[in-house]
GUVEXGU-514359 format. One record per atom (N, C-alpha, C, CB): residue in one letter; x, y, z. Coordinates in steps of 0.2 Angstrom, whole numbers, plus 5000, padded with zeros to 4 digits. Glycine has a CB too. Example, Ala and Ser with C-alpha at 12.3 -4.5 7.8 and 13.67 -1.06 7.14 Angstrom:
2
A506649725039 A506249785039 A506649845039 A505749785045 S506449895035 S506849955036 S506450005039 S507049975029 
END
This chain:
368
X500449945000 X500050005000 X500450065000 X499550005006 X500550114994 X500750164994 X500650224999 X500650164989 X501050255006 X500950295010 X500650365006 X501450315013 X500850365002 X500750454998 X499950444997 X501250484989 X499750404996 X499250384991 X498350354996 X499650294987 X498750365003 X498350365008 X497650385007 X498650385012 X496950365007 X496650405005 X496250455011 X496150365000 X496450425016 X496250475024 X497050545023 X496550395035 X497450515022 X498050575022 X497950625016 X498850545022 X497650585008 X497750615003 X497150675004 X497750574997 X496850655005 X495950705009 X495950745012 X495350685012 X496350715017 X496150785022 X496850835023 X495950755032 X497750805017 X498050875015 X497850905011 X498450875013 X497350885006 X497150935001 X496650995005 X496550884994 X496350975009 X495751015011 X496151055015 X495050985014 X496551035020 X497051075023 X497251115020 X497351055024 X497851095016 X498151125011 X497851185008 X498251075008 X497251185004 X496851245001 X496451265008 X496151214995 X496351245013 X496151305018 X496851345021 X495551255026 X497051315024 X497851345024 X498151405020 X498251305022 X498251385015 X498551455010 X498051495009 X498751435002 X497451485007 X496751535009 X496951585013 X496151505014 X496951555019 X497051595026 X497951625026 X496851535034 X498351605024 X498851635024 X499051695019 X499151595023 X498651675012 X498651755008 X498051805010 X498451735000 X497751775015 X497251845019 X497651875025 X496551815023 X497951815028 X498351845033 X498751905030 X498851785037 X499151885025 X499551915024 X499351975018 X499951885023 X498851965018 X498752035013 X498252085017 X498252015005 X498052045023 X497852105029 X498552135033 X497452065036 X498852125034 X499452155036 X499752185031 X499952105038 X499952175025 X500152215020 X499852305020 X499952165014 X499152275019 X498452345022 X498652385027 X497852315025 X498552345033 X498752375040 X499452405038 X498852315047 X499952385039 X500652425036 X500652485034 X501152395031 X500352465027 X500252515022 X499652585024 X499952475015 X499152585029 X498852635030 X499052645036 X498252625030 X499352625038 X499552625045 X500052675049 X500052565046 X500152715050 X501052745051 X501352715057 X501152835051 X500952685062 X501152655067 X501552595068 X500652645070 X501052565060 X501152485060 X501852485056 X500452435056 X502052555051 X502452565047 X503152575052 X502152615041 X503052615058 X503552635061 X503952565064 X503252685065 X503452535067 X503552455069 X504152415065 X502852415069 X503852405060 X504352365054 X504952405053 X503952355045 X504952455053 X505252485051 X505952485059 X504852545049 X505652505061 X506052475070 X506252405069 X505352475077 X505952355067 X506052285067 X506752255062 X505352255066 X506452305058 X507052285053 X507752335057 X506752315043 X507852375059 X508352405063 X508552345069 X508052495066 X508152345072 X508452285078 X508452225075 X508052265084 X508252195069 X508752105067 X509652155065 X508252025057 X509652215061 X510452235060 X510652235065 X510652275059 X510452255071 X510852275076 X510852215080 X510752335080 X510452155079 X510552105086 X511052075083 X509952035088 X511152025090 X511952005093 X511851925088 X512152005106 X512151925080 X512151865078 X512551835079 X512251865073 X512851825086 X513351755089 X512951715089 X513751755095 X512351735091 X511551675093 X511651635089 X510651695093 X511751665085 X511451635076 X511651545075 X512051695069 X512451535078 X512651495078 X512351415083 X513051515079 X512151465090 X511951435094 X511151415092 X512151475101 X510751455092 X510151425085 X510051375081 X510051465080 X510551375077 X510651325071 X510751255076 X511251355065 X511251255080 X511351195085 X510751185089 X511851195089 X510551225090 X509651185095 X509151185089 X509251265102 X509351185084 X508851175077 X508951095075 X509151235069 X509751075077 X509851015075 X509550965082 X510651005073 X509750965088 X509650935093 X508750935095 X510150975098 X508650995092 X507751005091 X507650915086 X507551105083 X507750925082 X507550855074 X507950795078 X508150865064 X508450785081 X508750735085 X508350705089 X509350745088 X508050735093 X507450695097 X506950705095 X507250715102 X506650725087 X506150715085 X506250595082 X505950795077 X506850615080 X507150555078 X506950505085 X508050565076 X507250505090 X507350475097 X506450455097 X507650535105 X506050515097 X505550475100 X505050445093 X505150535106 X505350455089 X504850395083 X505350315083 X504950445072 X505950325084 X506050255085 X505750225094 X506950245085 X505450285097 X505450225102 X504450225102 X505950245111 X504250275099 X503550265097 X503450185089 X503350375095 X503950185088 X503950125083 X504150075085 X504350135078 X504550065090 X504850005094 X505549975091 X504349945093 X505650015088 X506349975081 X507050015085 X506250015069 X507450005083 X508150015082 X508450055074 X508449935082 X507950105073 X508250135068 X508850205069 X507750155064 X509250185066 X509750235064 X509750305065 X509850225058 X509950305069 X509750395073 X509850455069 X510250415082 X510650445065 X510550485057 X510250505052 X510850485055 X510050425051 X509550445044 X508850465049 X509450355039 X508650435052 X507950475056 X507850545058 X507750435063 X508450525058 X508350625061 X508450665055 X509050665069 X508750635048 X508950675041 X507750665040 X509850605032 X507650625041 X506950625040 X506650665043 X506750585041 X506750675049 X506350735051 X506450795050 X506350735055 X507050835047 X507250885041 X506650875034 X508150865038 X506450815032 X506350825028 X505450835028 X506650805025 X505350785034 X504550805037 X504450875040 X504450755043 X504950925041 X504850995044 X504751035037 X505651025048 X505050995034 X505051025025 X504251025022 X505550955019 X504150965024 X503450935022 X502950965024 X503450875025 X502950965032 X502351025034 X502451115033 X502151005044 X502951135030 X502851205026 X502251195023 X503451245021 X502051155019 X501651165012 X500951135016 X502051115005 X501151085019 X500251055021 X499951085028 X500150965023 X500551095034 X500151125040 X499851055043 X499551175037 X499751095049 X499351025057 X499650985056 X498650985057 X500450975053 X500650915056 X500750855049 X500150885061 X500050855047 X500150785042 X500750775039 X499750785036 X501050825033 X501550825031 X502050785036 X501650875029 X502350805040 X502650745046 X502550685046 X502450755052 X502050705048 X501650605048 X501750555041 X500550615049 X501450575037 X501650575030 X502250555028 X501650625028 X502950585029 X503350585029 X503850525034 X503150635030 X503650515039 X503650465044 X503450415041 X503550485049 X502950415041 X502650325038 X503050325031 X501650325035 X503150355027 X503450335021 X504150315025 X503350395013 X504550335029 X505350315029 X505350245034 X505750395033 X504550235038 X504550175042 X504450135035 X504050175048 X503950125031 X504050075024 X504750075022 X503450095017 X505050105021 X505450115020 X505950075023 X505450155021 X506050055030 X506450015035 X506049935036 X506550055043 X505449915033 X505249875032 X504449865036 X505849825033 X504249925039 X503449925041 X503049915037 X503149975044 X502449885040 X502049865034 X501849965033 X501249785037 X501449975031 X501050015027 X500650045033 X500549965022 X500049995033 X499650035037 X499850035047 X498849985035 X500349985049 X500750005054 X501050075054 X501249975053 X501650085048 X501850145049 X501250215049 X502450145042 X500850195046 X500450275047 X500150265053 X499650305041 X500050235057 X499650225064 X500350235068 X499250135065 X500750245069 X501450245074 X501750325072 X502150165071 X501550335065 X501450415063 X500950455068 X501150415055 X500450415066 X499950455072 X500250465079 X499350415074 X500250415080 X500350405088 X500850445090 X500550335091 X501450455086 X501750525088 X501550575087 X502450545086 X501250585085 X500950665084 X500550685089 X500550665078 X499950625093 X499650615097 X500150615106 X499450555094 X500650585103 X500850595109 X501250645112 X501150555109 X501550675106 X501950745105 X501250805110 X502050775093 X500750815109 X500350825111 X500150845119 X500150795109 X500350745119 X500150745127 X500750765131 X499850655130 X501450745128 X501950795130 X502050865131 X502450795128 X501750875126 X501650975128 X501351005134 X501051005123 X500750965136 X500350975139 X500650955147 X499850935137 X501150915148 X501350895153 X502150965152 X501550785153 X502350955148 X502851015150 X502651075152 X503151025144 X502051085148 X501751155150 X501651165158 X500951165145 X501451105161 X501251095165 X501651105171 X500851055163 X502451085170 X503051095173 X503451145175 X503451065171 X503251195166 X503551255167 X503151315168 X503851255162 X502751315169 X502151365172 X502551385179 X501351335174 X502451325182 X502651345191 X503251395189 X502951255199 X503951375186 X504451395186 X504551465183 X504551365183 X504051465178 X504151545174 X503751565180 X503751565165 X503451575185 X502951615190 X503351625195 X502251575192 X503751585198 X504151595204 X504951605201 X504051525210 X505151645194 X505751665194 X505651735192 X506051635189 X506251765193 X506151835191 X505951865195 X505851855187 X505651965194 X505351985197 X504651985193 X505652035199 X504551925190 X503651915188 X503451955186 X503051915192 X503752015181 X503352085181 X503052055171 X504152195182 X503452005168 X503251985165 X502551955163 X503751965165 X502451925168 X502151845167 X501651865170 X502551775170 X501551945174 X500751975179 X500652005172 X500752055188 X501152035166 X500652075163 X500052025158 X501052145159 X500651955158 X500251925153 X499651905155 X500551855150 X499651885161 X499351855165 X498451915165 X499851835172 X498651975166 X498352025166 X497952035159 X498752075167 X498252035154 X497952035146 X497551955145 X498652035139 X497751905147 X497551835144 X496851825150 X498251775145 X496851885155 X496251845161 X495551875158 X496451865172 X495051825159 X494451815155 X494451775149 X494351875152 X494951745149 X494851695142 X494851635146 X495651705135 X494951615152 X494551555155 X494051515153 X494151575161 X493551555153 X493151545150 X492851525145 X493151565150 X492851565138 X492951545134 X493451465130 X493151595133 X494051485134 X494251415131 X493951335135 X495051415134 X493751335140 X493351285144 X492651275141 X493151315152 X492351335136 X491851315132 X492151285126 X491451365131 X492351295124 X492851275118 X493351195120 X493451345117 X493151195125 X493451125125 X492851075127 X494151125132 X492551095129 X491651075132 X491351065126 X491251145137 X491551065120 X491251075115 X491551025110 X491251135113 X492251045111 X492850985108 X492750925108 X493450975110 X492550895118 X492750835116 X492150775117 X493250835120 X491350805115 X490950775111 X490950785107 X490650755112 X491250795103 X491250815098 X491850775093 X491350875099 X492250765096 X492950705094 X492850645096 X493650705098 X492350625101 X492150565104 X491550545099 X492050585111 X491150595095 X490650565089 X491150545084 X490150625086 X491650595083 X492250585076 X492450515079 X493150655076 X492650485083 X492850455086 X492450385084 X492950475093 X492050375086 X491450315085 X491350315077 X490650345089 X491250365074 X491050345067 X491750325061 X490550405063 X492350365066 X492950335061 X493350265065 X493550415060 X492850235070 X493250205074 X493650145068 X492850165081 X493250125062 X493550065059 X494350085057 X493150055052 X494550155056 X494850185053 X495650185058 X494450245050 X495150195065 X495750205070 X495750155073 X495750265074 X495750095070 X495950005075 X496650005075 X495749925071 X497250035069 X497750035066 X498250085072 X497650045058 X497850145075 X498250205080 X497950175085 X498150285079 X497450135087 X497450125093 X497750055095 X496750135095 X497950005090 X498349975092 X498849995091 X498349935090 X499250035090 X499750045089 X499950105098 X499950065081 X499450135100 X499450155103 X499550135110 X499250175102 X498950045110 X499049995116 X499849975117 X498549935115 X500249955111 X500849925110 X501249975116 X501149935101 X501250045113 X501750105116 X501450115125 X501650185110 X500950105126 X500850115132 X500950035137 X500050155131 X500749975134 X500949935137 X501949915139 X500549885133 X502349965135 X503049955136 X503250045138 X503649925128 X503150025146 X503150085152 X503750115148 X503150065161 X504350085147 X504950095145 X505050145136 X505350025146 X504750135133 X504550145127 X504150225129 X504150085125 X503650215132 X503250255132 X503650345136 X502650205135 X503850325141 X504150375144 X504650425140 X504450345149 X505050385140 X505450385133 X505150425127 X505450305131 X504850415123 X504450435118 X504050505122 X504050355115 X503850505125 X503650555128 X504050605130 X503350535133 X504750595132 X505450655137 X505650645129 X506150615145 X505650635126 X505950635120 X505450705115 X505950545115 X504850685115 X504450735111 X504250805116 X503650695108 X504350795120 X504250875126 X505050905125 X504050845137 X505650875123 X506250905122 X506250925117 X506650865121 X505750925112 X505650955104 X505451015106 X505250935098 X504851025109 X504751075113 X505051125115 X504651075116 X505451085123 X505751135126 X506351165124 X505851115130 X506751145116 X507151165113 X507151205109 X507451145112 X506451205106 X506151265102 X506051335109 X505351225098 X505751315111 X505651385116 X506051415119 X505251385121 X506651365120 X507451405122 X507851455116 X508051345123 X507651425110 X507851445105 X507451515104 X507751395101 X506851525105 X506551585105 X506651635108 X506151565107 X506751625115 X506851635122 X507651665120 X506851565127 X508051655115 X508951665115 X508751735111 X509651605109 X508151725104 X508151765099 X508051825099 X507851745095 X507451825106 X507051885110 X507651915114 X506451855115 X508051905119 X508651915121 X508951935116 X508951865122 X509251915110 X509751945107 X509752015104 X510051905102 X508852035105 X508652085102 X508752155106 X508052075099 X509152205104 X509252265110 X508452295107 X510152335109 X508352315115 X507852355116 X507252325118 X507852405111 X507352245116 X506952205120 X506652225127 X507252155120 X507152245131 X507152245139 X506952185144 X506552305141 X507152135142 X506852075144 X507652035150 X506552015133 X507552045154 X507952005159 X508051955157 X507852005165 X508751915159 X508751845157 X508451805163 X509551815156 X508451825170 X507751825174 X507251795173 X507551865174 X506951815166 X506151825162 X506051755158 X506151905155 X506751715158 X506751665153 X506251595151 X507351635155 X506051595159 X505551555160 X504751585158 X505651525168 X504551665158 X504051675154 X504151675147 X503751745156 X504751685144 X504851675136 X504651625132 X505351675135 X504651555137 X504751485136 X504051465137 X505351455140 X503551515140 X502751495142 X502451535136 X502551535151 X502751595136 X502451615130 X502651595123 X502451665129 X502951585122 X503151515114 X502651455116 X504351475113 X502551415122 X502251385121 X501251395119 X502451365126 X501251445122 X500751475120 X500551485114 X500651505122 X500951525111 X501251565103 X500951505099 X502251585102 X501451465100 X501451405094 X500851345094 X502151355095 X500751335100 X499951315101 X499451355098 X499751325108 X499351435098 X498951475096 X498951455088 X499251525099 X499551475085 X499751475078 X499651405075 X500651495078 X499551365078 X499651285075 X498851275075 X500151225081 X498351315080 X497751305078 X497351315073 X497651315081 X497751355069 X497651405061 X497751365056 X498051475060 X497351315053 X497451285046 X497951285041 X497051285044 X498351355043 X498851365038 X499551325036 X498851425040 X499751335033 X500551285029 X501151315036 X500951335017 X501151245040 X501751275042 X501651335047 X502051295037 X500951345050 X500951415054 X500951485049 X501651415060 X501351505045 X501251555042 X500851595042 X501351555039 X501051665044 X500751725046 X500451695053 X500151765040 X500251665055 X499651635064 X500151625068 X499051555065 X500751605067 X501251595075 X501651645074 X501851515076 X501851685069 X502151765071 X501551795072 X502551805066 X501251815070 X500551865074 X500551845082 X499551845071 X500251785082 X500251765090 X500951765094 X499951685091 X501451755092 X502151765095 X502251825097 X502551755093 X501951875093 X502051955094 X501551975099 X501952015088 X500851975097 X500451975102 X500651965110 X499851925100 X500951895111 X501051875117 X501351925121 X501451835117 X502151935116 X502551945119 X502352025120 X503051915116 X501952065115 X501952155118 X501452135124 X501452225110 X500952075125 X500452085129 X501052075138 X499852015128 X501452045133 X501952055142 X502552075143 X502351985146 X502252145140 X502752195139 X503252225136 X502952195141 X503252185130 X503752185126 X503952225122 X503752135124 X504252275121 X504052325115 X503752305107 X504852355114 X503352335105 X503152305096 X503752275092 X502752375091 X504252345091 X504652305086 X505352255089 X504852375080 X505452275093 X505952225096 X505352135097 X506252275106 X505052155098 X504452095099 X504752045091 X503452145097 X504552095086 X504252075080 X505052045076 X503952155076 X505652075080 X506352085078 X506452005080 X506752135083 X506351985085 X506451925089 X506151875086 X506251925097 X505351885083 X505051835081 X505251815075 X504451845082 X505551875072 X505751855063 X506251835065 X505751905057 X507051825067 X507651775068 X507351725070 X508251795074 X506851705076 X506651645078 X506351585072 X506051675083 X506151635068 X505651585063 X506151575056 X504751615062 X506651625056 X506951625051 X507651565049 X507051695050 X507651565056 X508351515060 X508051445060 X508551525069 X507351455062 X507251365064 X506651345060 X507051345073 X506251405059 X505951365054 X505851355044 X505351375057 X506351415043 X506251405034 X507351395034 X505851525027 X507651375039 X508151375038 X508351295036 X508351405042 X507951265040 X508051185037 X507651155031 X507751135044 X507351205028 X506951185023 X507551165016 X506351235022 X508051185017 X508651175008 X508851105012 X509551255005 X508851095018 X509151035024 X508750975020 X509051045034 X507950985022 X507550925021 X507650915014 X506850935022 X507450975011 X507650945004 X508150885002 X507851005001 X508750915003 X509350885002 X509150805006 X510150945006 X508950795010 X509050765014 X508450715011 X509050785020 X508050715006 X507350685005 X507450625004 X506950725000 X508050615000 X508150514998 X508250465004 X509050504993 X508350525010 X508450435015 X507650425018 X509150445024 X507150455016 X506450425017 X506350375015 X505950455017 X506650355006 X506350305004 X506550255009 X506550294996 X507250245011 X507450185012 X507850145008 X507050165014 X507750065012 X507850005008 X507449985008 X508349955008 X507249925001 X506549905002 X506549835006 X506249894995 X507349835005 X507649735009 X507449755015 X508649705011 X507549805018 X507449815025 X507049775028 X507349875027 X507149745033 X506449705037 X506449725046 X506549605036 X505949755047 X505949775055 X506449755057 X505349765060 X506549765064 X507049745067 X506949755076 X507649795065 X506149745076 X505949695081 X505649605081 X505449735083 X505849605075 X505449545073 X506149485076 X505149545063 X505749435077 X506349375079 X507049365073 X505949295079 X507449345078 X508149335071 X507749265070 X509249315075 X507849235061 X507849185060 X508449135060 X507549185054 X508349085061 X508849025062 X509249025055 X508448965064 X509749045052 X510149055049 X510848985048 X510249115053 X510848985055 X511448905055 X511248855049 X511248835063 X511848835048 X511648785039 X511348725044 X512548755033 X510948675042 X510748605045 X511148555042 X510048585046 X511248495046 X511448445045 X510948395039 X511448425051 X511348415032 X511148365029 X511448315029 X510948385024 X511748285034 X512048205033 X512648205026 X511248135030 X512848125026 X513748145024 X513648165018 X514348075023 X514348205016 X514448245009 X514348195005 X515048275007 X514548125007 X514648084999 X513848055000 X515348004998 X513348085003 X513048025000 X512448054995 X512747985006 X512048024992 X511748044986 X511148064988 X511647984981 X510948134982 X510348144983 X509648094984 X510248174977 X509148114988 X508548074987 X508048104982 X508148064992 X507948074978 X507448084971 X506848104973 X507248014967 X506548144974 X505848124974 X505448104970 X505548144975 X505048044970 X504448014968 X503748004969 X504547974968 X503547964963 X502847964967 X502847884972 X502247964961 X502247884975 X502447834980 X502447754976 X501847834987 X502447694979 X502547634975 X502047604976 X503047604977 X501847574968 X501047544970 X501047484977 X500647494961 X500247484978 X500047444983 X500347354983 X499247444982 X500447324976 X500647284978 X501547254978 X500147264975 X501647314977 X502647304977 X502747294981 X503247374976 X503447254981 X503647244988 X504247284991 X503847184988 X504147315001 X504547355000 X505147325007 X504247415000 X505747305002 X506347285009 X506347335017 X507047305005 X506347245019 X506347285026 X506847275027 X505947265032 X507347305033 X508147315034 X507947275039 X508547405036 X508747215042 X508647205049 X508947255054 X508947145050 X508747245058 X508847285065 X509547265068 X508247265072 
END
């Protein structure tokens, strides 16, 4: 079964896909607008483009290395969300090129996609590899949610909080609202749930697999919340490097709460890759906790221009180790018995095969 050819993955990236770029040439031909009538909005860009000249491009380097270590544990936790022993270079050249993959589709699939074709590839069946696809994506998820959940206390009791009261000050009233929105979600996924259940036998076994090996599963989990947490550090440096930011290194742990937010926000927008929805909402954040507009805006464009359209010539280049080999065969499956057997002495003579010897022949009995 051809992965590309999926007809659940081929459907719902097309629709994606065209709702996505929709929203992204609006996004961005609203902003174009705003700029252009703007003189506020014009003064901003204008400021922003002055602070990426003047920030401190030593980062630059250190970025590109949490860009790689970022894809290295994207690698770590699909081999252990798979079960296999795959090659931690070529898996992690794959996930370059699955980063590549979701510019163009968005929400992920492209990833997934991407992943299932490099597991056929090492010798998974088909409909395995898209189900073990899932499940990281799924699980990536439930790591978020547990990280977020770690680094809250932290960003709140560092610093002098002058950060994290104003966010806190802008974002309060939205309680609310999101409790209904989630109150709404999840009968709602739970109908989705029941009528696509034929469809999800293949992610929910694969899910039982990952949760029945406690070791696997932890694993695959500290591995996908590392993707995370190395992306928001990376954020967190960019915003830093920008003068006039005014942001204490202090503040580090509200930087790292708001990229989580940011990119949550931004990822909920159908669009390719976040485009135009995770910079708006990274800027938003970050002026809602004080952050000056164009130093804001300064930080967010290095941020996204380093880690996320910088590995795209990477994936490219890198796109041939998805196929794989086709020899490949998992490499949780038992070793076959390989040892030559004993066929008895060299000299002695093939046995013919025949057909058997009529009923009334006679057949020599050997003495004992």
């Amino acid at each position: 079964m051809n992965v590309r050819a999926h007809p659940v993955l081929r459907r719902a990236g097309e629709h994606r896909r065209a709702i996505g770029w929709g929203l992204a040439v609006a996004v961005l031909a609203a902003g174009a607008w705003v700029t252009a009538s703007s003189g506020e909005a014009a003064a901003t860009v204008s400021g922003a483009l002055r602070g990426i000249a003047d920030a401190h491009w030593g980062l630059v380097p250190v970025l590109a290395v949490l860009v790689v270590v970022h894809f290295w544990f994207s690698a770590v936790a699909l081999r252990y969300a798979a079960g296999l022993r795959l090659p931690l270079l070529h898996a992690t050249m794959a996930q370059f090129t699955g980063a590549t993959a979701n510019r163009l589709t968005g929400g992920g699939l492209g990833n997934v996609a991407v992943n299932a074709r490099y597991l056929t590839g090492r010798g998974v069946p088909a409909g395995r590899a898209v189900a073990v696809a899932g499940v990281l994506q799924v699980g990536g998820a439930v790591a978020d949610l547990l990280l977020f959940a770690l680094v809250l206390p932290f960003a709140l009791t560092t610093g002098d909080g002058a950060l994290m009261a104003r966010l806190g000050e802008r974002l309060d009233g939205l309680g609310g609202p999101l409790l209904a929105v989630l109150a709404g979600a999840v009968p709602a996924g739970a109908v989705a749930a029941w009528l696509l259940r034929d469809r999800l036998r293949g992610p929910a076994a694969a899910c039982a697999r990952v949760a029945r090996l406690a070791g696997d599963l932890a694993v695959m989990l500290a591995a996908s919340a590392a993707t995370t947490l190395v992306m928001a550090v990376a954020f967190a440096l960019s915003v830093l490097a920008v003068p006039g930011a005014d942001v204490p290194p202090g503040q580090f742990g509200t930087l790292i709460v708001v990229y989580m937010v940011g990119a949550a926000a931004g990822g909920a927008v159908p669009g390719p890759g976040g485009l135009g929805s995770t910079e708006a909402a990274l800027v938003a954040l970050l002026a809602a906790a004080g952050v000056p507009a164009a130093p804001a805006l300064s930080g967010v464009l290095i941020f996204r221009a380093v880690t996320h359209w910088a590995p795209v010539p990477v994936g490219l280049l890198t796109a041939g180790t998805v196929r794989g080999r086709k020899d490949t065969a998992p490499q949780d499956t038992a070793p076959q018995d390989t040892a030559p057997k004993d066929t008895g002495p060299k000299d002695a003579a093939p046995v013919a095969l025949s057909a058997p010897p009529p009923r009334n022949a006679r057949v020599p009995v050997r003495a004992a």
